[in-house]
DRENZAVEX-626611 format. One record per residue (C-alpha): residue number from 1; residue in three letters; x, y, z. Coordinates in steps of 0.001 Angstrom, whole numbers, plus 500000, padded with zeros to 6 digits. Layout:
BEGIN
node nr->NUM, rest->ala, east->X, north->Y, up->Z
...
This chain:
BEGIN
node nr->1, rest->unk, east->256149, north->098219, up->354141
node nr->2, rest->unk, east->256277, north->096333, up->350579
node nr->3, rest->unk, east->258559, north->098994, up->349132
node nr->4, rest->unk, east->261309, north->099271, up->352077
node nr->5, rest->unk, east->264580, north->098088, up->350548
node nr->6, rest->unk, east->266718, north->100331, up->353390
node nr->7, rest->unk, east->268839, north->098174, up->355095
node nr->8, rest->unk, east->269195, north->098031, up->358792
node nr->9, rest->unk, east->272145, north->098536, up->361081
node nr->10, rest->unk, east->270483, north->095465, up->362810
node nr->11, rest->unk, east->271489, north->092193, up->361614
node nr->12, rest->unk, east->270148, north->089712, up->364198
node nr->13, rest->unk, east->271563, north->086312, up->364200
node nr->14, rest->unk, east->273477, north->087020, up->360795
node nr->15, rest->unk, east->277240, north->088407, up->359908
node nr->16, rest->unk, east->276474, north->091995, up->358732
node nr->17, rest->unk, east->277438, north->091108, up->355326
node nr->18, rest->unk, east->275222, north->087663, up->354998
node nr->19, rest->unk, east->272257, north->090023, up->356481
node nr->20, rest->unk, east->272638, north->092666, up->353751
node nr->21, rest->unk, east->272145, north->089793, up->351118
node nr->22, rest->unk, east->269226, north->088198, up->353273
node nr->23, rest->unk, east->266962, north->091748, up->353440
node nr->24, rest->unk, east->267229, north->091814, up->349644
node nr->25, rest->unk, east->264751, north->089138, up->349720
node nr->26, rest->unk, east->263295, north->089933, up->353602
node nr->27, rest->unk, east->263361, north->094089, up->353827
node nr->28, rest->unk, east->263149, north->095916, up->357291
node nr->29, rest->unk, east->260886, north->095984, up->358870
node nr->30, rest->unk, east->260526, north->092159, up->358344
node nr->31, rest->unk, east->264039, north->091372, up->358790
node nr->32, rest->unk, east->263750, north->091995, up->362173
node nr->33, rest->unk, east->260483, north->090692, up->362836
node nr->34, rest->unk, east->261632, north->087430, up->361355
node nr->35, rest->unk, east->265177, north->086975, up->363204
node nr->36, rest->unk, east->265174, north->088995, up->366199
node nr->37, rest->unk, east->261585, north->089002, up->367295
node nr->38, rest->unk, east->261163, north->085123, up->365599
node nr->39, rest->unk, east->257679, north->086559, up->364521
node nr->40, rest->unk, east->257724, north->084205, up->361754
node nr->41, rest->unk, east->254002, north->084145, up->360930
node nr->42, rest->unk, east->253632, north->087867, up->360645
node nr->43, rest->unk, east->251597, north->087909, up->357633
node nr->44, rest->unk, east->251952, north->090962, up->356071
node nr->45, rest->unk, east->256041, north->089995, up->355755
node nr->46, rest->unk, east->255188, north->086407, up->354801
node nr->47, rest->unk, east->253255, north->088704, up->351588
node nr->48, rest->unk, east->256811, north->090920, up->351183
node nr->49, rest->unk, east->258910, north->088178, up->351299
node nr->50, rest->unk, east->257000, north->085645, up->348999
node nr->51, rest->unk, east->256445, north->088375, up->346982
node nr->52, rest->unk, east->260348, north->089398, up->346918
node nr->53, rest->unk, east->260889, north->085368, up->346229
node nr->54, rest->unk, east->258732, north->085391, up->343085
node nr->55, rest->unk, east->260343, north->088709, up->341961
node nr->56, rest->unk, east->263754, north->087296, up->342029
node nr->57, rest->unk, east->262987, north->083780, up->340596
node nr->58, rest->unk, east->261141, north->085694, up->337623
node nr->59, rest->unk, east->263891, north->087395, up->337140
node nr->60, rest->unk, east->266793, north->084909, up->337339
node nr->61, rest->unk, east->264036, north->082802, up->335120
node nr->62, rest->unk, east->264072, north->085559, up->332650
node nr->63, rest->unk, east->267891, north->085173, up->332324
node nr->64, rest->unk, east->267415, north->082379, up->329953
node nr->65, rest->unk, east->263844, north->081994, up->329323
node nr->66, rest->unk, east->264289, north->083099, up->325436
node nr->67, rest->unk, east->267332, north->080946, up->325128
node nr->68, rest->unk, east->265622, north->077910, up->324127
node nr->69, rest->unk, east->264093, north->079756, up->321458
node nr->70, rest->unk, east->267449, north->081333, up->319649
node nr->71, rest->unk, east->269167, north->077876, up->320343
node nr->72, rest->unk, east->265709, north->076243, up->318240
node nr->73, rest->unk, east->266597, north->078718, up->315731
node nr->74, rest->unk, east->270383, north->078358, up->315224
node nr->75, rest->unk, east->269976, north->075145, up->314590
node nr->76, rest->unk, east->267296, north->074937, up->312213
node nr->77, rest->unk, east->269032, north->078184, up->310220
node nr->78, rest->unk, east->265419, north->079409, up->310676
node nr->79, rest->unk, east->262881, north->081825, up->312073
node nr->80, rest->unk, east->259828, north->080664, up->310270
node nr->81, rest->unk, east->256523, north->081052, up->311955
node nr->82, rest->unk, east->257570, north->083662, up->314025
node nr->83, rest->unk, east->255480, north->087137, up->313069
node nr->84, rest->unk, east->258325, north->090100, up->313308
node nr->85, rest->unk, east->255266, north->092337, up->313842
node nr->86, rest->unk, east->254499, north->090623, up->317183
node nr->87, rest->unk, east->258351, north->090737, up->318329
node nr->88, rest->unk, east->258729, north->094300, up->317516
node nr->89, rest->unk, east->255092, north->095186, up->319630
node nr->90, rest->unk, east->256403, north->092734, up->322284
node nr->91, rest->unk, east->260002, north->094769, up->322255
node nr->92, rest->unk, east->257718, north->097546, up->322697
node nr->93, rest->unk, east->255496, north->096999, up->325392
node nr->94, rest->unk, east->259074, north->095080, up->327198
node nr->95, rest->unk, east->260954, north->098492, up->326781
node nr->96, rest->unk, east->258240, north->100428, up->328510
node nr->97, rest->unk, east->258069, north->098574, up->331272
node nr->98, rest->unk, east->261690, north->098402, up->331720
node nr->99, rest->unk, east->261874, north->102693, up->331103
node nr->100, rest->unk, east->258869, north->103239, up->333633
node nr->101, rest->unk, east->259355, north->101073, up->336336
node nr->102, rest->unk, east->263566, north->102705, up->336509
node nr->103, rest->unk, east->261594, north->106257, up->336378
node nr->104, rest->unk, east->259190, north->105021, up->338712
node nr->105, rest->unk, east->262059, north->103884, up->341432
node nr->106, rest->unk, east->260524, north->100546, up->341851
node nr->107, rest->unk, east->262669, north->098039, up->343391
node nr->108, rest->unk, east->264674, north->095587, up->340876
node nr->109, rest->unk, east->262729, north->092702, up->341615
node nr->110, rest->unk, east->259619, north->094390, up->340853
node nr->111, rest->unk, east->261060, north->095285, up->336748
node nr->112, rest->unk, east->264112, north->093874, up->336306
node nr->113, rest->unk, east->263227, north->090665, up->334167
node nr->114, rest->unk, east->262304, north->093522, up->331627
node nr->115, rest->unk, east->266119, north->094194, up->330851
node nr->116, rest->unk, east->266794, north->090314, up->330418
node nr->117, rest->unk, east->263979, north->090169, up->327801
node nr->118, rest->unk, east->264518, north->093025, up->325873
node nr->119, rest->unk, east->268302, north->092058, up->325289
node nr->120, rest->unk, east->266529, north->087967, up->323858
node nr->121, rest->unk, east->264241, north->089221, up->322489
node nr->122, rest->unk, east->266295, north->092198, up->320550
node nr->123, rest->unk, east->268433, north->088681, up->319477
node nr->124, rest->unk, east->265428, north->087061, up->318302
node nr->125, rest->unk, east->264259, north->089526, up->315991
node nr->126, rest->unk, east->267952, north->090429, up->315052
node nr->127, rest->unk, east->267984, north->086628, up->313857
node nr->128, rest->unk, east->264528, north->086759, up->312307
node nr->129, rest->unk, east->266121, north->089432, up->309839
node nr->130, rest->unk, east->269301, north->087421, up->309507
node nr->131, rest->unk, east->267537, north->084308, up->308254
node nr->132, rest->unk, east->265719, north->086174, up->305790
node nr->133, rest->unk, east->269027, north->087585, up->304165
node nr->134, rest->unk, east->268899, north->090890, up->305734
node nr->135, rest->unk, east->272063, north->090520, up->307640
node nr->136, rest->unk, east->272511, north->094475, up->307470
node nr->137, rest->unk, east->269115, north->094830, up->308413
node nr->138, rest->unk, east->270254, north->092410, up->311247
node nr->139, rest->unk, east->272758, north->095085, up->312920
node nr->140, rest->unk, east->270763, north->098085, up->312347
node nr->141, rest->unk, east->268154, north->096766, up->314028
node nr->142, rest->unk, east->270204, north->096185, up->317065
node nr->143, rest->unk, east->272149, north->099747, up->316961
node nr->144, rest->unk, east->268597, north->101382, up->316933
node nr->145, rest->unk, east->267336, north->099475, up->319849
node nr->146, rest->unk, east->270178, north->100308, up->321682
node nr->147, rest->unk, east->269858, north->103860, up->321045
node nr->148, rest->unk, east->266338, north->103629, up->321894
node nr->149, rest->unk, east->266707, north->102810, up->325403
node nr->150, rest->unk, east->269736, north->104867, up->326106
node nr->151, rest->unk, east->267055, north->107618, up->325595
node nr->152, rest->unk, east->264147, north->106161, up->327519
node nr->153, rest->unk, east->266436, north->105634, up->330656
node nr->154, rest->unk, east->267745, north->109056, up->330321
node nr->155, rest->unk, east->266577, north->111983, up->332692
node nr->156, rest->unk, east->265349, north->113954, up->329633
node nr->157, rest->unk, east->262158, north->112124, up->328865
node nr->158, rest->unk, east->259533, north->113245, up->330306
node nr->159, rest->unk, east->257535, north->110768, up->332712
node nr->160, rest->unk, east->254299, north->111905, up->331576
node nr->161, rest->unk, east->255609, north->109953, up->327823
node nr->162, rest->unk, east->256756, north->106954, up->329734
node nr->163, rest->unk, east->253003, north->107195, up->332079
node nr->164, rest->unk, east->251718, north->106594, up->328542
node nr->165, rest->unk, east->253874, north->103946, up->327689
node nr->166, rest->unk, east->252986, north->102225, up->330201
node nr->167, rest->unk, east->249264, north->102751, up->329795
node nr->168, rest->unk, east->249338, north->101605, up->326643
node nr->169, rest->unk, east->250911, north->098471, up->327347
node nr->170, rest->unk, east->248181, north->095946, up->327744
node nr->171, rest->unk, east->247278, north->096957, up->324164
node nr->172, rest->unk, east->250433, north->096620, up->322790
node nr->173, rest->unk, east->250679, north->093194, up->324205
node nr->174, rest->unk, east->247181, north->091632, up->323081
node nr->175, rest->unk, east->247749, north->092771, up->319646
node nr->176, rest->unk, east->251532, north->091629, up->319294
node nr->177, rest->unk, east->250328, north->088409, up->321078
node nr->178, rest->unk, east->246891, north->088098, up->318665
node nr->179, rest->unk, east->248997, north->088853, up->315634
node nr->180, rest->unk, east->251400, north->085698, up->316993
node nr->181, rest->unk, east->248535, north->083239, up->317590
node nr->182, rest->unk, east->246696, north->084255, up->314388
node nr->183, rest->unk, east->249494, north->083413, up->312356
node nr->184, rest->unk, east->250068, north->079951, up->314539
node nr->185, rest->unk, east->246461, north->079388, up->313341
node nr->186, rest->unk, east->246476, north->080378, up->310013
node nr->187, rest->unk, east->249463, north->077724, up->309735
node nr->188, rest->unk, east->247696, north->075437, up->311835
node nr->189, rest->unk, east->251506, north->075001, up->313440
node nr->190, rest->unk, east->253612, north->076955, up->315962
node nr->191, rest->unk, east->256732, north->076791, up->314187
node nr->192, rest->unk, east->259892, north->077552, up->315790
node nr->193, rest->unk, east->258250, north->079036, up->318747
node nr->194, rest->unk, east->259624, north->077153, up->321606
node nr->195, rest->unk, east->257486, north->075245, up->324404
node nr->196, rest->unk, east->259524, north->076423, up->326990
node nr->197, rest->unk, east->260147, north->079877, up->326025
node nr->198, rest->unk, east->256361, north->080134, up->325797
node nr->199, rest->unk, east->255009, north->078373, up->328987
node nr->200, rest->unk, east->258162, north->080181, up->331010
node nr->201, rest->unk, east->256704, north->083265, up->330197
node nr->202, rest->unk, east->252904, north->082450, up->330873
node nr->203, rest->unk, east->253722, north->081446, up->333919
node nr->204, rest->unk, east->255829, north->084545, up->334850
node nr->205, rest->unk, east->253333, north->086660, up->333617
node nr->206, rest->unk, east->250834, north->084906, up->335762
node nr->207, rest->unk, east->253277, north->085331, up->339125
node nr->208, rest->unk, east->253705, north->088874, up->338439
node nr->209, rest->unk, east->250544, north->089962, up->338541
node nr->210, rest->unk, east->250739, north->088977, up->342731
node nr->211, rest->unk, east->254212, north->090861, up->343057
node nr->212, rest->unk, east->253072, north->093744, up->341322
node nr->213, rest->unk, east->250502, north->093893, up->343247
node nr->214, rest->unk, east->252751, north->093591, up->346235
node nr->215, rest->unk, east->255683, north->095540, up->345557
node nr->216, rest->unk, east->254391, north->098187, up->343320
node nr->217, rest->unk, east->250282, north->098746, up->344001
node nr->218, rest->unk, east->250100, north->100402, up->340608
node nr->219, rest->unk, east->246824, north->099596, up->338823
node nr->220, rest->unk, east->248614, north->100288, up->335252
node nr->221, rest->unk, east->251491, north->097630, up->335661
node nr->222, rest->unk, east->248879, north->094571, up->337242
node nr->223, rest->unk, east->246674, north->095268, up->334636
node nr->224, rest->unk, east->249511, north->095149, up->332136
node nr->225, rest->unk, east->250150, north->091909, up->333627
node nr->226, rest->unk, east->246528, north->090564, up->333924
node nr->227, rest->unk, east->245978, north->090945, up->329884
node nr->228, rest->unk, east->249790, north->089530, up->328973
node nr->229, rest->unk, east->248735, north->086054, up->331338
node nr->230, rest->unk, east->245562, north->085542, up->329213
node nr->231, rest->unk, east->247261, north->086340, up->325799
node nr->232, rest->unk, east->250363, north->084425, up->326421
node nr->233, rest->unk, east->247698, north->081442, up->327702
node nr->234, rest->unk, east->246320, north->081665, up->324905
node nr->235, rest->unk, east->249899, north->080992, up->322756
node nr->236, rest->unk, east->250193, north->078046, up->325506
node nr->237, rest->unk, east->247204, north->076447, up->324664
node nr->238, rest->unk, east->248064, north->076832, up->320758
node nr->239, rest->unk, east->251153, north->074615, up->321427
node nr->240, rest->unk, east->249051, north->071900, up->323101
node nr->241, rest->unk, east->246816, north->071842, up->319888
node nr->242, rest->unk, east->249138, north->072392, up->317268
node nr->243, rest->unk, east->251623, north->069611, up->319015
node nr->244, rest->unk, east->250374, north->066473, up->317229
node nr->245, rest->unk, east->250816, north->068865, up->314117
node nr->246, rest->unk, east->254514, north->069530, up->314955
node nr->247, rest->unk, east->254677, north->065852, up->315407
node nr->248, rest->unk, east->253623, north->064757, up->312125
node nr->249, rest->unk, east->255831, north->067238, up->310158
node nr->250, rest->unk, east->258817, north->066401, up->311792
node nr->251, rest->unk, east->258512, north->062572, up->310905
């Protein structure tokens, strides 16, 4: 039932178009359990539904969840304190999700905040280079990363390469996040990591470890998604120590 994204010829109480956007969020069988049989407490399609509520919101969320950081650093002409190692591990672990969960025909809602992150966070690092004087640098970086995923997405790779990926994941993520919070410590600052960018995506990688769960039932991508909540949590809980620091050096 949690992967079902055919839609019905039934549309209950609904204009046929108006039901074909409402079973993007409640799937048959549900739809139908929920408007023509009113079987609102039904509670495996209360799990599908919540969990195809979350899925969306991350990923409308993930729309502009970097934003605040590349607006922080356009206007300080700045990407100090942030560790280009941990953006390009992040970009890494980002892409395979993105590359797997296409291969793997999972529905949208279950990947697609993957595509809004890699195109911020592709910006972020592009800017990181920028700042440092390495506008070329700055382009090439994007042109490769480009030509990265056109590959990844395409039917030649094998899915055995992107099964590793994927597998690899969780690693890649604890050491791009370790490498970002040892360098917060070392500087005993965040610098011009953003507190919203940061506690958006704790808290989406805390919600999708339920709709993976839900939507997907693969043991690789929730336990991708159990190890990025506890490393981004960690970042979080560097900004609430490191605030009365960030305090001091901007007065």
């Amino acid at each position: 039932m949690d992967n079902v994204e055919t839609l019905d010829a039934s549309s209950g109480p609904f204009p046929l178009f108006l039901a074909a956007w409402i079973q993007l969020i409640v799937p048959q069988p549900c739809f139908d359990k929920f408007f023509v049989d009113f079987d609102f407490l039904n509670v495996p399609c209360l799990k599908v539904v919540i969990s195809k509520g979350l899925g969306y919101a991350i990923i409308l969320g993930s729309l502009i969840v970097k934003v605040p950081q590349i607006v922080k650093m356009l206007r300080a002409r700045s990407g100090e304190g942030i560790s280009m190692m941990s953006l390009n591990m992040e970009l890494l672990a980002i892409s395979a999700s993105w590359s797997y969960g296409y291969a793997s025909k999972f529905p949208f809602s279950a990947y697609g905040e993957a595509v809004f992150l890699a195109i911020q966070t592709t910006t972020i690092a592009a800017l990181v280079l920028f700042y440092r004087g390495n506008k070329l640098g700055a382009v090439g970086y994007v042109l490769l990363y480009i030509a990265e995923m056109v590959f990844l997405l395409s039917p030649y790779v094998p899915f055995k390469l992107l099964s590793t990926l994927q597998a690899s994941n969780a690693f890649i993520i604890m050491i791009s996040k370790l490498i970002q919070a040892y360098a917060n410590f070392r500087a005993k600052s965040t610098g011009q990591l953003s507190v919203v960018t940061v506690y958006l995506i704790f808290l989406g990688a805390v919600a999708r470890i339920f709709t993976s769960v839900q939507e997907t039932g693969d043991s690789l991508v929730v336990f991708t998604y159990v190890v990025s909540s506890v490393c981004n949590g960690v970042i979080a809980l560097q900004m609430v120590l490191y605030w009365n620091s960030e305090k001091s050096k901007r007065e």
